[in-house]
C-alpha positions in Angstrom: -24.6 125.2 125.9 -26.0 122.4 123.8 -23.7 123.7 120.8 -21.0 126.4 121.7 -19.1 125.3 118.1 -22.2 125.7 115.9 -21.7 122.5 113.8 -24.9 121.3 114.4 -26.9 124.1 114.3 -25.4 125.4 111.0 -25.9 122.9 108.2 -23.1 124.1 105.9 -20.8 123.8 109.0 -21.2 119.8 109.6 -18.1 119.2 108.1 -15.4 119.8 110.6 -11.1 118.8 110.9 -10.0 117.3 113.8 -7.0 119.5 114.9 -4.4 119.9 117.8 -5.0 116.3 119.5 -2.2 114.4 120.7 -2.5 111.7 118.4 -1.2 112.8 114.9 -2.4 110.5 112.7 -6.1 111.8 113.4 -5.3 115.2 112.7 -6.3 116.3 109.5 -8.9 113.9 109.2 -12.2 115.5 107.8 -15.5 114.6 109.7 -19.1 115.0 110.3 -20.5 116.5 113.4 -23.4 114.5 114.2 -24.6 116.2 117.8 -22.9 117.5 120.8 -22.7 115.5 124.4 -23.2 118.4 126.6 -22.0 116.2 129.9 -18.9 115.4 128.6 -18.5 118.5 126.7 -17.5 116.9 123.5 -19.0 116.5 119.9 -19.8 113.5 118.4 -18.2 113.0 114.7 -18.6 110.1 112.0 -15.5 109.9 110.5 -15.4 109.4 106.5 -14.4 105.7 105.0 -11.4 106.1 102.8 -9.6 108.3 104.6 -5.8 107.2 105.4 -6.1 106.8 108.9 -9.7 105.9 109.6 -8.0 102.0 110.9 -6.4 104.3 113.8 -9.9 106.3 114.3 -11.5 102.9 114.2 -9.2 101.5 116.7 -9.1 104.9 118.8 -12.9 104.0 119.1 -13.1 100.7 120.0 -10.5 101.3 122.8 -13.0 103.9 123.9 -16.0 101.5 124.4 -13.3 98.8 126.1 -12.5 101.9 128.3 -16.4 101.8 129.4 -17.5 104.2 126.8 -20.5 104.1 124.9 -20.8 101.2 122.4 -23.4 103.1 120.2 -21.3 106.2 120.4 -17.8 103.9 119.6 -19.9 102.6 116.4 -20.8 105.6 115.2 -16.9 107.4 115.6 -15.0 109.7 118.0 -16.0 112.6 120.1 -13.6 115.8 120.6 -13.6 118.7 122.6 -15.0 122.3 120.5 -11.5 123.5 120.4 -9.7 120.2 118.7 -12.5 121.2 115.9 -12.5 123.3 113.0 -14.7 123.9 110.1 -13.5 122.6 107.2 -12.5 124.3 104.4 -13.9 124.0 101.0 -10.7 122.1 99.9 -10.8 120.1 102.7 -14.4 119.1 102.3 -13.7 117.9 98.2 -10.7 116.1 99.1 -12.6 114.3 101.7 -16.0 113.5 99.6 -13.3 112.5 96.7 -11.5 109.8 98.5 -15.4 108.6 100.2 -16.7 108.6 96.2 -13.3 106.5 95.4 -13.3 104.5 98.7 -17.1 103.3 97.7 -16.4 102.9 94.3 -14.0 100.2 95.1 -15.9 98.9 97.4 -18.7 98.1 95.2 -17.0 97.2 92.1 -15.3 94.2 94.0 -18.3 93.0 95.7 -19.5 89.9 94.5 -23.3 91.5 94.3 -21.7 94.1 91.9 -19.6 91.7 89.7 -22.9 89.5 89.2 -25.1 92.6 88.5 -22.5 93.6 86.0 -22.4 90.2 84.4 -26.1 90.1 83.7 -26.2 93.6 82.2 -23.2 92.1 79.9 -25.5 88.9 79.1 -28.7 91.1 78.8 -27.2 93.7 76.4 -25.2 91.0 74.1 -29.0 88.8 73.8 -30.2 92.0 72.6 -28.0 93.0 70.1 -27.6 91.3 66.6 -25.3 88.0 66.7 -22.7 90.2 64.8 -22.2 93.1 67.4 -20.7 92.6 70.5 -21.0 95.2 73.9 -17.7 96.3 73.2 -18.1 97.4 69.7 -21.7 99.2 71.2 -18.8 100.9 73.7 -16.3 102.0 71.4 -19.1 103.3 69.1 -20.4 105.8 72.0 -17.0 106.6 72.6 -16.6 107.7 69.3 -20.3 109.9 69.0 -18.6 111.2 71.9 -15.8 112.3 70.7 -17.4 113.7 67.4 -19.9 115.7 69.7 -16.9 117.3 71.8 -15.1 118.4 68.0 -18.7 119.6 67.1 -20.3 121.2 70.3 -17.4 121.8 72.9 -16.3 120.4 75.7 -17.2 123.1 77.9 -20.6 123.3 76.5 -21.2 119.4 76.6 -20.0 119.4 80.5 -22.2 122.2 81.0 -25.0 120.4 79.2 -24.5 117.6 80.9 -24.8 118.8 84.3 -27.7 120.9 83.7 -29.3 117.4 82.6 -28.3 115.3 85.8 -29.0 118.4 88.2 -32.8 118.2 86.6 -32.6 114.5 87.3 -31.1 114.6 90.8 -33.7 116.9 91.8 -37.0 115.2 90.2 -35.3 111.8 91.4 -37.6 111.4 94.7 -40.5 111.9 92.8 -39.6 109.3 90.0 -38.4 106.7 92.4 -41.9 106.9 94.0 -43.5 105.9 91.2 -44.9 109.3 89.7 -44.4 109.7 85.9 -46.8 112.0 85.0 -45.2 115.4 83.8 -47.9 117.9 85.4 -47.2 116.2 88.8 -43.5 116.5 88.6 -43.4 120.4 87.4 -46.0 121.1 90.0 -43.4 119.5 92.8 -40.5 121.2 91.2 -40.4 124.3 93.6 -40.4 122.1 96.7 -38.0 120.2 95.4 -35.5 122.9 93.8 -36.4 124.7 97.5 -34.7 121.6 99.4 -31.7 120.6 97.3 -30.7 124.7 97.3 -31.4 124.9 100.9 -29.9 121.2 101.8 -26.6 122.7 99.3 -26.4 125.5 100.7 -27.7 125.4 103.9 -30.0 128.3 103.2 -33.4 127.0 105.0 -35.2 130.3 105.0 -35.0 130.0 100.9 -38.9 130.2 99.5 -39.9 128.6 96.6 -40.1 131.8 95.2 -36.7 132.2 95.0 -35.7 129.3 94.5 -37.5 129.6 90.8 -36.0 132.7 90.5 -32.2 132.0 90.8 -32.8 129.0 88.8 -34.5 130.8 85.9 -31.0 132.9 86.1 -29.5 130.0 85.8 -31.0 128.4 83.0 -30.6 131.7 81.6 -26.9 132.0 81.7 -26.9 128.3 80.4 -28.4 128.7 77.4 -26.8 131.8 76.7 -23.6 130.3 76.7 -24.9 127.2 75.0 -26.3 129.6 72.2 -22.7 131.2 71.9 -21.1 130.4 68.9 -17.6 129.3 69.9 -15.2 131.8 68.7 -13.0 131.4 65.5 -9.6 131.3 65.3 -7.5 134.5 64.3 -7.1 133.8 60.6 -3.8 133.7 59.6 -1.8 136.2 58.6 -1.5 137.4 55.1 2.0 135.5 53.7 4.9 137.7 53.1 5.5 139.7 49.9 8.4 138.6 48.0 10.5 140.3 45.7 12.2 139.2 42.5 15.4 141.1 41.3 15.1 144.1 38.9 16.6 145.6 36.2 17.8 148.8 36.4 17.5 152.1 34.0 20.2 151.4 32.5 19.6 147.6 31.9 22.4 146.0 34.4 20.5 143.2 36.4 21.1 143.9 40.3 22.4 141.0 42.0 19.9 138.6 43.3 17.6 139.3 46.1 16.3 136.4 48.3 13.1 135.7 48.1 12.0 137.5 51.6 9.9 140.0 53.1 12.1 143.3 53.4 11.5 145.6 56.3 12.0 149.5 56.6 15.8 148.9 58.0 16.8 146.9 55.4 15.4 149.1 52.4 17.0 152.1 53.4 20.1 150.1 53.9 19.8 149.2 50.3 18.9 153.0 49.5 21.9 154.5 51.1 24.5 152.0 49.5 23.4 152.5 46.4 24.0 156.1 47.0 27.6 155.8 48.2 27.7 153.4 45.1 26.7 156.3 42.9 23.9 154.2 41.1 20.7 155.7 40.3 18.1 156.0 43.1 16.5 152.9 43.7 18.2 150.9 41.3 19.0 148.0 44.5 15.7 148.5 45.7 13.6 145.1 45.3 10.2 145.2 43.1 6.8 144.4 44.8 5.1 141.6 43.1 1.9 143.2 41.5 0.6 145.0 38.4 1.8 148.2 39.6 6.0 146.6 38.9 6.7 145.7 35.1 10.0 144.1 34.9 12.3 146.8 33.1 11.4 149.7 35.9 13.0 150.5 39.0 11.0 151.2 42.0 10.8 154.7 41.7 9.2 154.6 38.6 6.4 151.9 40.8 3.3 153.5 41.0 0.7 151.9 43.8 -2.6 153.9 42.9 -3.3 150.4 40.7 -3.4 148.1 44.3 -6.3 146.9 45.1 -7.7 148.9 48.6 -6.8 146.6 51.7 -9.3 145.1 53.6 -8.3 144.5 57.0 -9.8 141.0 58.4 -12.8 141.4 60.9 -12.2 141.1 64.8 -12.5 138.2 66.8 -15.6 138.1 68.7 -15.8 139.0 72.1 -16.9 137.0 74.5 -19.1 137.0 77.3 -18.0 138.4 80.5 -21.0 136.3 82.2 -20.1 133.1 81.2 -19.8 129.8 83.2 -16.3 131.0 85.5 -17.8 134.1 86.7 -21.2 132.1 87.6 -18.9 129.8 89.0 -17.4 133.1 90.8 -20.6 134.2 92.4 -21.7 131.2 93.5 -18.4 130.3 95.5 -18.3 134.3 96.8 -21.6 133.5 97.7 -21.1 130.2 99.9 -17.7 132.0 101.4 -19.9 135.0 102.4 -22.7 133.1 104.1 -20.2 130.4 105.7 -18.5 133.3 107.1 -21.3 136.0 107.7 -24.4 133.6 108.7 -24.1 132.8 112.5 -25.8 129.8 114.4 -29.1 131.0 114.3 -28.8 131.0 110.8 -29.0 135.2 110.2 -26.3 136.8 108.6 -24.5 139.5 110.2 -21.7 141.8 109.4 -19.9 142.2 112.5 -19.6 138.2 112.6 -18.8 138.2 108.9 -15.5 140.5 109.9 -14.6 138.4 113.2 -14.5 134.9 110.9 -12.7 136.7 107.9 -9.7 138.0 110.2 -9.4 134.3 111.9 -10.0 132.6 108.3 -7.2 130.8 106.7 -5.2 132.6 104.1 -5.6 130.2 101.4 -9.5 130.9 101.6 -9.1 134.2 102.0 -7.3 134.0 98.8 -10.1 132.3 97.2 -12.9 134.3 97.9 -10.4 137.1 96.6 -10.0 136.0 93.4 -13.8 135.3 93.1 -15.1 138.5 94.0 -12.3 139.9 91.4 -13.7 137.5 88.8 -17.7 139.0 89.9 -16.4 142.5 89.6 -14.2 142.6 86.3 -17.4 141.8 84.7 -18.6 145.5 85.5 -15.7 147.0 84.9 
């Protein structure tokens, strides 16, 4: 069997954990699976830089080729049996490409190359700019802009911009690295293009460029949609309370002094009933409403309200979008845990493997693709 796992065969899958070997500080480690060694029975891996114990999987190696294994395959990583494998999960696979991204990033910014590149870019940008400015002040300026676009835009909707800017790069980038500038040459290669980074992403090869235009003209839809939403104001505040000033009675005594408060229904019917064990007039405690309706001198019987202006109560918020960026972000990852789990080796999807992988999946992904097909459905609900 040249690959009983599918790792190889099955893009997505390439990524794979090392688990159940004897030596723990390799498992756990996240992987690639490069091609499987059918006479020994084992799948070459390259193991990712960064990683906490790549110095052990480096030395696990090397004892391997002193052992009278194969240099080339000792340089390149490890090789395990199908069943100390396991596809990684989605968690598993960030956490690994996060610690590669940081690993390299340190790498290169203390490399002496990197240090010298950065150093002309310094002396290049300070020859260009008046004698008064400096590169910092250039720096703090951006940071400001960018701070005045968030207050203005959003920072959901500047992330989102964002991204919809470098994926356009990232996917004309080939093209623009070989020299072609010319606009009709780059929007007649777009298709191909969009066709391989969905199906490279994705691992969906059978994708047409057909297709591939159409879920991105979804996508561009949803964008600008949610781009084009005006941010939602905040509930306006609520009206202040009504204060009351002390009245005079019918028969001109001043009632003791009232605090200036709101008054709710408990507390004016407690005022009600004492002034009718008191044996004072009805609503001679009874505290006067501010307005036109109250002349000083009259007790609150004698109020009349048909004088108030007609309340207008303040417009609802507006509702938002139920197709905005989380459930798109929904779909798509229901839509990677479906095909991870429902597409077998020969890259077709079917059912009956979709239910085998779901009963043996981890909990915590089980839990994910959950919550994303409840995110797709409220929607319709």
């Amino acid at each position: 069997m040249s690959d009983p796992s599918g790792f190889i065969t099955n893009p997505p899958s390439t990524f794979v954990k090392i688990v159940g070997t004897s030596r723990e500080d390799l498992n756990g480690l996240v992987c690639v699976a490069l091609q499987y060694n059918a006479q020994t029975g084992r799948y070459v891996v390259q193991m990712l830089p960064g990683q906490a114990s790549n110095e052990a999987a480096g030395a696990a190696a090397a004892g391997r080729a002193a052992a009278g294994g194969s240099a080339a395959a000792a340089a390149v990583g490890l090789s395990f049996k199908p069943e100390n494998l396991q596809t990684a999960s989605i968690i598993d696979k960030v956490k690994a490409q996060a610690t590669f991204a940081m690993h390299e990033a340190k790498r290169f910014l203390n490399s002496p190359d990197a240090k010298e590149k950065m150093r002309r870019l310094y002396t290049s940008l300070d020859q260009r700019l008046p004698p008064p400015v400096k590169p910092e002040y250039v720096g703090i300026g951006a940071l400001i802009v960018l701070f005045i676009v968030v207050r203005i835009v959003g920072f959901t909707k500047l992330v989102l911009l964002t991204s919809l800017v470098l994926m356009l790069g990232m996917i004309l980038m080939p093209d623009i690295q070989a020299g072609i500038t010319d606009p009709s040459i780059l929007a007649s290669r777009f298709p191909d293009r969009l066709r391989d980074n969905v199906a490279q992403a994705t691992g969906y090869t059978s994708l047409s460029k057909k297709q591939a235009m159409i879920g991105f003209g979804i996508f561009i839809f949803f964008t600008v949609k949610l781009l084009a939403t005006p941010t939602a104001s905040a509930v306006p505040p609520p009206a202040p309370a009504t204060t009351f000033d002390p009245v005079v009675g019918d028969a001109g005594a001043k009632s003791p002094p009232l605090p200036s408060k709101a008054f709710d229904v408990e507390e004016i019917y407690k005022l009600g009933f004492e002034d009718a064990k008191d044996g004072k007039d009805f609503g001679a405690s009874l505290p006067k409403t501010t307005g036109p309706s109250a002349p000083r001198g009259t007790s609150a019987a004698d109020t009349s309200f048909d004088d108030l202006p007609p309340y207008h109560p303040p417009p609802p918020a507006a509702k938002e979008s139920k197709f905005g960026l989380t459930w798109a972000m929904s779909a798509f990852g229901l839509f990677r845990g479906v095909k991870e789990l429902g597409v077998t080796p020969n890259g077709q999807f079917d059912p009956q493997f979709l239910v085998a992988n779901v009963k043996i999946a981890p909990p915590l992904k089980l839990a994910l693709l959950g919550f994303c097909l409840y995110r797709v459905l409220s929607a319709f609900m």
